[in-house]
N, CA, C and O atoms as a Tinker XYZ file with bonds, in Angstrom:
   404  protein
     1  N    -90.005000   84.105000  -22.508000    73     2
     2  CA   -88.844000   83.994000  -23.336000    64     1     3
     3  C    -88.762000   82.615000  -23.958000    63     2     4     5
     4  O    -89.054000   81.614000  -23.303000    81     3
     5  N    -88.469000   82.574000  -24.890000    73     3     6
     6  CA   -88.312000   81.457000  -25.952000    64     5     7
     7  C    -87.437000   80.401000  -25.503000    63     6     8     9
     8  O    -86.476000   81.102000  -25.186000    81     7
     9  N    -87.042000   79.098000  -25.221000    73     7    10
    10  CA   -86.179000   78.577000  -25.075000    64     9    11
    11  C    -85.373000   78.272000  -26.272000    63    10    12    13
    12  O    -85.899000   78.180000  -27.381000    81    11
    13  N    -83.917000   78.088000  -26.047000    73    11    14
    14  CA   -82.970000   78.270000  -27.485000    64    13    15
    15  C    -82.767000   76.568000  -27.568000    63    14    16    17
    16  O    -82.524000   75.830000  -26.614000    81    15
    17  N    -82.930000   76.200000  -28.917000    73    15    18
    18  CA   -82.397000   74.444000  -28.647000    64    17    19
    19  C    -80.945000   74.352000  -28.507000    63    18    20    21
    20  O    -80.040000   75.130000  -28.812000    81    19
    21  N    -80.959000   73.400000  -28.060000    73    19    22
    22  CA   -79.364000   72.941000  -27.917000    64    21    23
    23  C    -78.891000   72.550000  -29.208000    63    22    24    25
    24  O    -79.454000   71.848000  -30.049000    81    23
    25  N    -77.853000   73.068000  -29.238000    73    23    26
    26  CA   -77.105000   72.891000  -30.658000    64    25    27
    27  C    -75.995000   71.656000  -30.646000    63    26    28    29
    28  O    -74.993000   71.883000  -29.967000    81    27
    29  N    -76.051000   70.572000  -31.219000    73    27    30
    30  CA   -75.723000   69.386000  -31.439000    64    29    31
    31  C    -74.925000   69.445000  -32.568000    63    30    32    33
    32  O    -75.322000   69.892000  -33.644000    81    31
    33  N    -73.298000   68.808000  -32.270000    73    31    34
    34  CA   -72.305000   68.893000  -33.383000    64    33    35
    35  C    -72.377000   67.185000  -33.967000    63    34    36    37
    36  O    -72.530000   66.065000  -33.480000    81    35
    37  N    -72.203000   67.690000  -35.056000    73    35    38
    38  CA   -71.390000   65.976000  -35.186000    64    37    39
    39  C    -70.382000   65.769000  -36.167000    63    38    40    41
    40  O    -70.305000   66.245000  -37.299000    81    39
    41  N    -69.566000   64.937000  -35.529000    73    39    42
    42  CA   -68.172000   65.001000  -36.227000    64    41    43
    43  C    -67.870000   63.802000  -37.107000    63    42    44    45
    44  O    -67.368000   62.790000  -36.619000    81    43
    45  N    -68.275000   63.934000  -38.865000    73    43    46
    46  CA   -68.305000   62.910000  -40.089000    64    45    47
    47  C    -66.945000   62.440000  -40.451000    63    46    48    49
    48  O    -66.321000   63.173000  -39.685000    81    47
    49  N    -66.194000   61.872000  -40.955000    73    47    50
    50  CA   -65.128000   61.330000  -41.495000    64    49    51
    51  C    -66.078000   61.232000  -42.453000    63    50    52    53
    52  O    -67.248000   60.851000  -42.411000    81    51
    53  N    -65.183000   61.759000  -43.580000    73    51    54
    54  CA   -65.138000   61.747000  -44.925000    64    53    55
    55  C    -63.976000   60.494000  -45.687000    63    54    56    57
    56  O    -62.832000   60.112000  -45.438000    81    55
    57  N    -64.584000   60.305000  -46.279000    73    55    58
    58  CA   -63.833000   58.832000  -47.168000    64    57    59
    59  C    -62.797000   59.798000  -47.970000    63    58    60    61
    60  O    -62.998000   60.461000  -48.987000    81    59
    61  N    -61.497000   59.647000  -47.097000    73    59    62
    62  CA   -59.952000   60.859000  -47.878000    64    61    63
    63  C    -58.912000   59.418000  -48.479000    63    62    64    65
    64  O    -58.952000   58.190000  -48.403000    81    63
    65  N    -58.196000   60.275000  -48.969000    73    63    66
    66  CA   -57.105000   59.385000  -49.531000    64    65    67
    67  C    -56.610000   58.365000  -48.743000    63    66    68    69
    68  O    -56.564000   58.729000  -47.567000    81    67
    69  N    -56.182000   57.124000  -48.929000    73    67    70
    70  CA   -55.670000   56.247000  -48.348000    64    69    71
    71  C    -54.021000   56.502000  -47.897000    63    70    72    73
    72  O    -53.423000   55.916000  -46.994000    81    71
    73  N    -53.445000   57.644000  -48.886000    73    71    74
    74  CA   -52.324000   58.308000  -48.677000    64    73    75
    75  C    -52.240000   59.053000  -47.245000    63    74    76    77
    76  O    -51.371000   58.830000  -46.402000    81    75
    77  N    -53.196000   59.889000  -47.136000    73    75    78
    78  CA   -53.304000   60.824000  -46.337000    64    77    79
    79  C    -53.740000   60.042000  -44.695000    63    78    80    81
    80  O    -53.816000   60.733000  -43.678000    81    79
    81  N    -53.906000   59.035000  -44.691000    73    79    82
    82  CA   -54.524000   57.974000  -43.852000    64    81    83
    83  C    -53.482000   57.498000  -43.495000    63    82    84    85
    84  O    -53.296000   57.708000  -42.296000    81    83
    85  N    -52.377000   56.721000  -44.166000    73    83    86
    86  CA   -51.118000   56.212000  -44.058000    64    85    87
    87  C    -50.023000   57.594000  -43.430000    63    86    88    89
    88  O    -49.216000   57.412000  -42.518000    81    87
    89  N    -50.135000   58.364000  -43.836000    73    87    90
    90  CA   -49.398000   59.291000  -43.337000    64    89    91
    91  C    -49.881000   59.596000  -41.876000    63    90    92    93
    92  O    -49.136000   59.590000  -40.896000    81    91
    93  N    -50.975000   59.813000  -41.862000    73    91    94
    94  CA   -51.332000   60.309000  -40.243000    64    93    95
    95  C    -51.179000   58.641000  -39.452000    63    94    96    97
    96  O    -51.323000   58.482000  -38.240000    81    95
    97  N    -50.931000   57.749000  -40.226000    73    95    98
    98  CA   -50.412000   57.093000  -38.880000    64    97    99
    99  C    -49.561000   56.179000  -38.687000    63    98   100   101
   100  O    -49.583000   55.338000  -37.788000    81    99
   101  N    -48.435000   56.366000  -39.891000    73    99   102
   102  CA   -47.211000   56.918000  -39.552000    64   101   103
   103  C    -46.590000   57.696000  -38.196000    63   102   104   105
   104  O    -46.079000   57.448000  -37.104000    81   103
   105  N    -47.040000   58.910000  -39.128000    73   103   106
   106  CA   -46.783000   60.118000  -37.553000    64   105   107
   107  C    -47.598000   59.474000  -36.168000    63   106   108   109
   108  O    -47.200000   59.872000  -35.073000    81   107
   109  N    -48.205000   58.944000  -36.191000    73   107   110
   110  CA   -48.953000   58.652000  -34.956000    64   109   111
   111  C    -47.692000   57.543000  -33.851000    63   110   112   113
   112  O    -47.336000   57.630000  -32.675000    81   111
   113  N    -47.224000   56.230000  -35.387000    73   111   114
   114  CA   -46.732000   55.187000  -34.677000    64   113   115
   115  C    -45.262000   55.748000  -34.426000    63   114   116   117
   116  O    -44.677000   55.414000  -33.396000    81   115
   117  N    -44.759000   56.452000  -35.193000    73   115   118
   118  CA   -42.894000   57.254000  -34.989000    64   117   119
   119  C    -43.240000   58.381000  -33.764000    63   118   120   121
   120  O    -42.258000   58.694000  -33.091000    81   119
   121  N    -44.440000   58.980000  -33.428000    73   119   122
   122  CA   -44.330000   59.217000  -32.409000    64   121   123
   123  C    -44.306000   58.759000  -31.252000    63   122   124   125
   124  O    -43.581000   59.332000  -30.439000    81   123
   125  N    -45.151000   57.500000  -30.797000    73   123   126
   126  CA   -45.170000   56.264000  -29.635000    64   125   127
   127  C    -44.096000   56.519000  -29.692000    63   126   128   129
   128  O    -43.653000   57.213000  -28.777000    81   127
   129  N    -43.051000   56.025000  -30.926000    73   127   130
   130  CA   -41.805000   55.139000  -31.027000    64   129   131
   131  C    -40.759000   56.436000  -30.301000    63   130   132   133
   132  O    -39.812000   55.915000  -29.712000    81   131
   133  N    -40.749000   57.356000  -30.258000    73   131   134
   134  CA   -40.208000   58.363000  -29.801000    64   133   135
   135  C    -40.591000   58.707000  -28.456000    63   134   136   137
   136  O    -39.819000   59.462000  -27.865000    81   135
   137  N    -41.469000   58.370000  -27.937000    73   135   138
   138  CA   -41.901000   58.870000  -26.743000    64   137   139
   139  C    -40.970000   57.348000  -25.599000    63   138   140   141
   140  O    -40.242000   57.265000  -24.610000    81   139
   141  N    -41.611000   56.488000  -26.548000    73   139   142
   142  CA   -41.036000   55.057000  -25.909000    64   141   143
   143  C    -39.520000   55.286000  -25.638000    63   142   144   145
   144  O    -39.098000   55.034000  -24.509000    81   143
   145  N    -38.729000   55.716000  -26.533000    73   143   146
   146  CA   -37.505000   56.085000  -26.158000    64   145   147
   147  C    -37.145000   56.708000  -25.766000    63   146   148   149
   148  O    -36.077000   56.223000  -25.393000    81   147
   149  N    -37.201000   58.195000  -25.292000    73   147   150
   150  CA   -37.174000   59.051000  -24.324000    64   149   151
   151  C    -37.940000   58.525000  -23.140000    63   150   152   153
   152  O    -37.742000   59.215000  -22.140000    81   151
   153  N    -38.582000   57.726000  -22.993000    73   151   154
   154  CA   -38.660000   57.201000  -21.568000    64   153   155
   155  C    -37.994000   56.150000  -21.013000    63   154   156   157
   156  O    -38.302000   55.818000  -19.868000    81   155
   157  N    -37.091000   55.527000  -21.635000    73   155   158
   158  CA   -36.405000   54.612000  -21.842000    64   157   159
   159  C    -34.828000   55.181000  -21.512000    63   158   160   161
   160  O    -33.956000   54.571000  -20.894000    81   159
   161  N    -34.734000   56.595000  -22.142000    73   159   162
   162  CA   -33.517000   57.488000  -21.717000    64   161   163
   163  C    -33.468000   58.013000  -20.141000    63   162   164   165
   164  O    -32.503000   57.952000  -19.380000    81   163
   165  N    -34.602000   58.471000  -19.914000    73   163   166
   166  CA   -35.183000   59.003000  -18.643000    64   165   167
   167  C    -34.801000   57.940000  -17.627000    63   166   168   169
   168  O    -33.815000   58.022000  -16.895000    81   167
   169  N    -35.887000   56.684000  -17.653000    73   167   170
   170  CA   -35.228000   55.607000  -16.972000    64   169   171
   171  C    -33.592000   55.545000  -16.905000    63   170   172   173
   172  O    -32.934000   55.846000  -15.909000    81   171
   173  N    -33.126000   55.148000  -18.014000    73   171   174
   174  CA   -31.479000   54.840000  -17.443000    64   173   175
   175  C    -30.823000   56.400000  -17.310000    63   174   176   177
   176  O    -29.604000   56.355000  -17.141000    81   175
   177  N    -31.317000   57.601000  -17.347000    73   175   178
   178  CA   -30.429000   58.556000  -16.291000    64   177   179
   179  C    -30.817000   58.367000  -15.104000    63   178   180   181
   180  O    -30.098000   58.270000  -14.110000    81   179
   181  N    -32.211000   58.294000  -15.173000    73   179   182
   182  CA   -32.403000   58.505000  -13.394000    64   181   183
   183  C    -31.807000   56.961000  -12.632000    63   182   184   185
   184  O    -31.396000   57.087000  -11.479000    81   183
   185  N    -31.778000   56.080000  -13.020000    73   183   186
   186  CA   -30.698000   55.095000  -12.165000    64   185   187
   187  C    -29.237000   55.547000  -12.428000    63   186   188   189
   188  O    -28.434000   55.288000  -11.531000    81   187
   189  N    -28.748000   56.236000  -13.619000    73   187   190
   190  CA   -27.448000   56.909000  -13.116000    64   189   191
   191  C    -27.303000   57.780000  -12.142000    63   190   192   193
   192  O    -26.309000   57.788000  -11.416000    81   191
   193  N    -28.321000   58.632000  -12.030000    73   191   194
   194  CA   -28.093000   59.379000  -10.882000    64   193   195
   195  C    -28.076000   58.678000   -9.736000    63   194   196   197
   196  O    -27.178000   58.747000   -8.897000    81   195
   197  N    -29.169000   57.912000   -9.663000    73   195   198
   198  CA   -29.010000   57.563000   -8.461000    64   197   199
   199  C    -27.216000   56.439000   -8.031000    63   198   200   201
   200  O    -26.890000   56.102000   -6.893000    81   199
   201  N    -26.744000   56.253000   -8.792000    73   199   202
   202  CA   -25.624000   55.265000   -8.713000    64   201   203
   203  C    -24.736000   56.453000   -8.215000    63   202   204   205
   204  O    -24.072000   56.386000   -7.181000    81   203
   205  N    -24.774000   57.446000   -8.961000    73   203   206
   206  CA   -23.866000   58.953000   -8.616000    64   205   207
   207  C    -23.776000   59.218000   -7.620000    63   206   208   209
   208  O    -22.648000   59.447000   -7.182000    81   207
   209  N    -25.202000   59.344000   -6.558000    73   207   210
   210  CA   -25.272000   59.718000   -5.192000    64   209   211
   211  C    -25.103000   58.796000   -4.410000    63   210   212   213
   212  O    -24.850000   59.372000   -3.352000    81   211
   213  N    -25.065000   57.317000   -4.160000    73   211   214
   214  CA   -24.651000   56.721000   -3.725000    64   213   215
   215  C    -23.133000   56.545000   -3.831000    63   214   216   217
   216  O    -22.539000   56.241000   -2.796000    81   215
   217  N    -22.504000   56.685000   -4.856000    73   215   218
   218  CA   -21.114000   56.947000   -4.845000    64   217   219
   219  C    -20.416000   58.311000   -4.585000    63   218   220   221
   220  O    -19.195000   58.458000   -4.549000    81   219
   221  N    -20.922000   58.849000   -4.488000    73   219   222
   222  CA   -21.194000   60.402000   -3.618000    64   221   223
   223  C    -21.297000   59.926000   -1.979000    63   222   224   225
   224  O    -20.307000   59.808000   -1.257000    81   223
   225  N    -22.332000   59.744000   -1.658000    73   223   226
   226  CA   -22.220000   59.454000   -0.520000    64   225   227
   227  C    -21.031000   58.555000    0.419000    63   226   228   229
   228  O    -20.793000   58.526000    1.626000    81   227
   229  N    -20.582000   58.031000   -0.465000    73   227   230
   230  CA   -19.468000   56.639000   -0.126000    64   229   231
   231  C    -17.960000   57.802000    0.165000    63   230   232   233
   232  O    -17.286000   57.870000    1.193000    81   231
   233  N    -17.781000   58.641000   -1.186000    73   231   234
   234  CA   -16.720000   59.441000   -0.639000    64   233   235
   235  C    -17.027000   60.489000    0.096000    63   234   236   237
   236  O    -16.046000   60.941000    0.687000    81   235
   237  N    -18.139000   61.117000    0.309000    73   235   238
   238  CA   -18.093000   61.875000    1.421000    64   237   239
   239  C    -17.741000   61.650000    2.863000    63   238   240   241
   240  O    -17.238000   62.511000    3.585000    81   239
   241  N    -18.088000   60.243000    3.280000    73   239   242
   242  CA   -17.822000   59.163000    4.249000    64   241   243
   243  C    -16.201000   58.985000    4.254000    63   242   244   245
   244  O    -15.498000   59.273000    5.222000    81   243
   245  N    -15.716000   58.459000    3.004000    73   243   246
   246  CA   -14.433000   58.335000    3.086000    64   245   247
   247  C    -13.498000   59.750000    3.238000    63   246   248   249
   248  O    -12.492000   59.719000    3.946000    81   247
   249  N    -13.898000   60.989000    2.525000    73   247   250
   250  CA   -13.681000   62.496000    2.851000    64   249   251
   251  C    -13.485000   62.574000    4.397000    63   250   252   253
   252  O    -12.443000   63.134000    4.736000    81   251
   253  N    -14.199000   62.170000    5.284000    73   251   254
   254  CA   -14.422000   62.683000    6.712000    64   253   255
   255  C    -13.556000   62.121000    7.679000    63   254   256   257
   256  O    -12.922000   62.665000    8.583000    81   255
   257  N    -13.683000   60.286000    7.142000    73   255   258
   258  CA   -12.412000   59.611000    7.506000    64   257   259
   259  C    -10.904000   60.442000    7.399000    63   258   260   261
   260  O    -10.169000   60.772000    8.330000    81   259
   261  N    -10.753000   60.617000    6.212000    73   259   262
   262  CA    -9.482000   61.191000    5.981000    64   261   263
   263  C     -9.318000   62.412000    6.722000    63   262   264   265
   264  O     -8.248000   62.536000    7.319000    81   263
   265  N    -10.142000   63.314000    6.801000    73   263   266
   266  CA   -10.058000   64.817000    7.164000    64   265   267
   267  C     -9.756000   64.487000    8.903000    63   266   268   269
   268  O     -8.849000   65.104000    9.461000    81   267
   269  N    -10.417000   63.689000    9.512000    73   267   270
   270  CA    -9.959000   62.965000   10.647000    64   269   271
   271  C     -8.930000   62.438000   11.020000    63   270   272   273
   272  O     -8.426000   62.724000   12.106000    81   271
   273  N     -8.361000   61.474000   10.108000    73   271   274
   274  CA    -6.939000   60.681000    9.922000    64   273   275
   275  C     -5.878000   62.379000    9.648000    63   274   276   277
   276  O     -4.723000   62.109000    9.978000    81   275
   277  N     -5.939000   63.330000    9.353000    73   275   278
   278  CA    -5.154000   64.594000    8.644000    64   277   279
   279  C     -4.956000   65.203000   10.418000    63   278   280   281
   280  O     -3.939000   65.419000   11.077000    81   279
   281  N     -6.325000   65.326000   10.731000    73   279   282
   282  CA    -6.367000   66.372000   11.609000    64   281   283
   283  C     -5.835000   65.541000   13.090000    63   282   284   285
   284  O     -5.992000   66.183000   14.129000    81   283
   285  N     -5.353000   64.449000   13.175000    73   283   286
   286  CA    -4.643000   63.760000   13.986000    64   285   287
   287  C     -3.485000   63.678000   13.796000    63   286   288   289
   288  O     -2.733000   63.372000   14.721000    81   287
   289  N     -2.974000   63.958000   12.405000    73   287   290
   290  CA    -1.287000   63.753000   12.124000    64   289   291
   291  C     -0.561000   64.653000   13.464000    63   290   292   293
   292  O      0.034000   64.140000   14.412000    81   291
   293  N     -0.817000   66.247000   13.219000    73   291   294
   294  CA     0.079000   66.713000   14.384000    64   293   295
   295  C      0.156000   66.842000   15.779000    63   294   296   297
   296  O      0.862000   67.639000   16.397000    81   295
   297  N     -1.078000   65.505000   16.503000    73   295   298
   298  CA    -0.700000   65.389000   17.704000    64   297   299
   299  C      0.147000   64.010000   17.917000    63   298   300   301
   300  O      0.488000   63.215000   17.041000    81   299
   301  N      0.404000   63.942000   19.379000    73   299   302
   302  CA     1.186000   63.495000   19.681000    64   301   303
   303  C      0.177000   61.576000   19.762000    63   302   304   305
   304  O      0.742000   60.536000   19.426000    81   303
   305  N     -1.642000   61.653000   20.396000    73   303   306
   306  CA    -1.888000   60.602000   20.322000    64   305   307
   307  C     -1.825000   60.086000   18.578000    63   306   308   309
   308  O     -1.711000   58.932000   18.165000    81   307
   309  N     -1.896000   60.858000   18.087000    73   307   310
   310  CA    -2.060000   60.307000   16.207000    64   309   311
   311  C     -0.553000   59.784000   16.041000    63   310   312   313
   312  O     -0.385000   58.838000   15.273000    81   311
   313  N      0.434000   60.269000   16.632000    73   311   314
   314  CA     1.804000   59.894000   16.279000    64   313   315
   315  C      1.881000   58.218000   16.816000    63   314   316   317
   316  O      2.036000   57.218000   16.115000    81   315
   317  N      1.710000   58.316000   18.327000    73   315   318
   318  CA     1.564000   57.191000   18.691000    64   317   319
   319  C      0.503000   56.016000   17.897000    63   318   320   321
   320  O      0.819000   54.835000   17.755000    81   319
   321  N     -0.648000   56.545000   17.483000    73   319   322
   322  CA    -1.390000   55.389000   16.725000    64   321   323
   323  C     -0.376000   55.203000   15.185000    63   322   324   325
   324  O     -0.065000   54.257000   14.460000    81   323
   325  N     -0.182000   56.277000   15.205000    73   323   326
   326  CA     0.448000   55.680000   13.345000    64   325   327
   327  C      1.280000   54.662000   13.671000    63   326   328   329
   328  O      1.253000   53.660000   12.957000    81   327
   329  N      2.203000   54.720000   14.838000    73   327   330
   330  CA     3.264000   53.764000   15.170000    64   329   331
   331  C      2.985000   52.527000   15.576000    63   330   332   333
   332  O      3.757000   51.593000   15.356000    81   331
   333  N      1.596000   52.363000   16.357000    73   331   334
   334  CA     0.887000   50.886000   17.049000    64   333   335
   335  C      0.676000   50.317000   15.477000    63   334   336   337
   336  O      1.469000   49.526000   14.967000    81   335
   337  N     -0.728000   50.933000   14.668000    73   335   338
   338  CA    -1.089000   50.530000   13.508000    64   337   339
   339  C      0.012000   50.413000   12.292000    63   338   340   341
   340  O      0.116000   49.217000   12.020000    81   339
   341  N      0.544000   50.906000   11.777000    73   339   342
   342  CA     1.318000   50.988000   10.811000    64   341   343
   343  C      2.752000   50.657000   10.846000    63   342   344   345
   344  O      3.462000   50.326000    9.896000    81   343
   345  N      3.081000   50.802000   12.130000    73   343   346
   346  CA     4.584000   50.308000   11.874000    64   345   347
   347  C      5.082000   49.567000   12.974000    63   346   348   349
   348  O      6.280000   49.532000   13.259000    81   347
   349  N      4.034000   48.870000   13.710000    73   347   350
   350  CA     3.631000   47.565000   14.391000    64   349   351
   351  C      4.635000   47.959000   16.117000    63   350   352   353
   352  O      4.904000   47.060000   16.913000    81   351
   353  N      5.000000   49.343000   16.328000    73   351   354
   354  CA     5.781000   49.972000   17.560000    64   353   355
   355  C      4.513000   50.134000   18.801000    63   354   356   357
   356  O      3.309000   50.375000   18.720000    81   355
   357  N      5.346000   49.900000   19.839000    73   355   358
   358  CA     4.239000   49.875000   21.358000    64   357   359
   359  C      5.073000   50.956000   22.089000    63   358   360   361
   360  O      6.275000   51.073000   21.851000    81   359
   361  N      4.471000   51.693000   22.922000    73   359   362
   362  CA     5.090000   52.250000   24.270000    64   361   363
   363  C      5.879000   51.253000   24.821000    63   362   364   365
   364  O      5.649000   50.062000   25.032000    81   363
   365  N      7.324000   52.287000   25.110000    73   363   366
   366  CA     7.792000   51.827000   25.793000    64   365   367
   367  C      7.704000   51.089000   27.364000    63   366   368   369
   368  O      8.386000   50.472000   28.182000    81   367
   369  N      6.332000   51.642000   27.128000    73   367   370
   370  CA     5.659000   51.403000   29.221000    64   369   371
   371  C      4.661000   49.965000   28.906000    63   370   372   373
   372  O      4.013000   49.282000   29.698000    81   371
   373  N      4.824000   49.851000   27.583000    73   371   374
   374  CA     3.620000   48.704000   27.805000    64   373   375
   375  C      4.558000   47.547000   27.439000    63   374   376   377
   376  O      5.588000   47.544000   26.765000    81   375
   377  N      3.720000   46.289000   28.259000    73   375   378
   378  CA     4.021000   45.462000   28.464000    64   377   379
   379  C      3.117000   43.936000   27.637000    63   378   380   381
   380  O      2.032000   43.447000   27.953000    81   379
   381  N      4.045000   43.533000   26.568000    73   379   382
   382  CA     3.198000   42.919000   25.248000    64   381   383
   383  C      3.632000   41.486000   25.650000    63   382   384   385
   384  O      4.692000   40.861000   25.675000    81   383
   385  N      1.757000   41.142000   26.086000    73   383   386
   386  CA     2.135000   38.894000   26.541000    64   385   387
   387  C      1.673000   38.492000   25.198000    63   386   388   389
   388  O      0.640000   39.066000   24.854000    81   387
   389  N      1.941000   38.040000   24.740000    73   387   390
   390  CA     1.545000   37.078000   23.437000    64   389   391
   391  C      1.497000   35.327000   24.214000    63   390   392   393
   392  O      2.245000   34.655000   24.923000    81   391
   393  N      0.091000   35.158000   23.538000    73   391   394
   394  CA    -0.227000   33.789000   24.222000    64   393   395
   395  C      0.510000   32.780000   23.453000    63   394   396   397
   396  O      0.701000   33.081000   22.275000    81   395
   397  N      0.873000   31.884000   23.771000    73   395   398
   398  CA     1.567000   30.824000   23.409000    64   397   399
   399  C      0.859000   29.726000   22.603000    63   398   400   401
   400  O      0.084000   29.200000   23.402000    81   399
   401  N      0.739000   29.081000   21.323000    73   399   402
   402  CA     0.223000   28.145000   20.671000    64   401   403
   403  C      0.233000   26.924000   20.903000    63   402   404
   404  O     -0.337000   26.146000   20.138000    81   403
């Protein structure tokens, strides 16, 4: 059997308009210029997000606090703390030394 030659391309540039030259790279440089900025958009969402979830995370924390601070209102030790903390009242059974200056 015959061996087939290898078939070899080659790719000429032809001497085209200087118009048509300017135009393709144009489009070439407004595209960079577009890509550059959509990555540039990309960047500053994705640090918004991330600022989001960290401030997300902060009230979920503060959410749990509260849901805690709520779910203590109707006993009787939450009554007593609201009164130590907040409105500066002690048991009557305790006995308050304040050191002397």
């Amino acid at each position: 059997m015959a061996r087939k030659p290898k078939i070899r391309y080659r790719i000429v540039f032809q001497q085209g308009k200087s118009l048509t030259k300017t135009v393709v790279l144009a489009a070439v440089v407004l595209s960079m210029a577009a890509l550059l900025a959509l990555r540039g958009a990309v960047m500053s969402t994705q640090s918004q997000v991330e600022a989001l979830r960290t401030q997300a995370a902060a009230l979920e924390q503060q959410k749990a606090h509260l849901e805690e601070k709520v779910s203590m209102l109707g006993t009787v030790d939450g009554v007593m703390l609201i009164a130590q903390e907040e409105l500066g009242l002690a048991d009557p059974n305790t006995v308050i030394i304040e050191p002397e200056e």
